[in-house]
Phi, psi and omega in degrees: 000302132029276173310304176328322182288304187294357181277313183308316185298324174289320168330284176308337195260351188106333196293157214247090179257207200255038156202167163256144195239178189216095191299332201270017185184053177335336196253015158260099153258118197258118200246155168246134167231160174294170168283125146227161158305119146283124139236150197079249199206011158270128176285109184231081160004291172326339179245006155147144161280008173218125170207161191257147149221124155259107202288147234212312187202171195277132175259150191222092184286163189230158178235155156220026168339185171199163186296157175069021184242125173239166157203183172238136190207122179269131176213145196234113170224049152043217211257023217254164125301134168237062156285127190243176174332193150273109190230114153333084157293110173322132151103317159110041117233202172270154220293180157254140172289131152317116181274037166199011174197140148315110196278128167251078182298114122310141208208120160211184192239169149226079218054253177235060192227111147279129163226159176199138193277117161295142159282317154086170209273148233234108181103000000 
């Protein structure tokens, strides 16, 4: 809610922030966010909410989501392994990684219920 707000306020004041408006239609907003790396093996929001991990070896990720906190996560994992947390799955269970495309995950919280989506593999 919080981002929603300062999105309306910079709207009205004019200010050129990290999304696009559609001045002829206040209720379009188009939000941007950077790429970042994961690195090391937390899911963590706090380092950005669009994030790449290309695995090197098998990984076994932790989360610290908090409610109402989401991200997206791209993962290229070759021939690697992924264990993830205890996560609530749309579909009910976790995805299979693609080993020739980059897999894409959705990751979000509702109290303390992680959940997440495939997205599916990507290319």
């Amino acid at each position: 809610v919080g981002d929603l707000q300062q999105a309306w306020t910079d709207y009205q004041n004019e200010n050129e922030p990290n999304y696009n408006t559609d001045k002829s239609n206040p209720r379009h907003v188009v939000l941007t966010e950077t790429t970042y790396e994961c690195i090391g093996t937390i899911l963590d929001p706090a380092h950005g909410t669009v994030q790449y991990k290309t695995l090197s070896g098998d990984v076994t990720f932790t989360e610290v989501l908090e409610d109402g906190e989401f991200m997206y996560i791209q993962i290229t994992a070759g021939s690697h392994t992924v264990t993830f947390p205890t996560i609530t799955w749309i579909g009910g269970s976790a995805p299979t990684l693609s080993t020739s495309k980059p897999t894409a995950i959705e990751l979000w919280k509702i109290g303390t219920t992680l959940y997440g989506a495939n997205v599916g593999d990507i290319g």
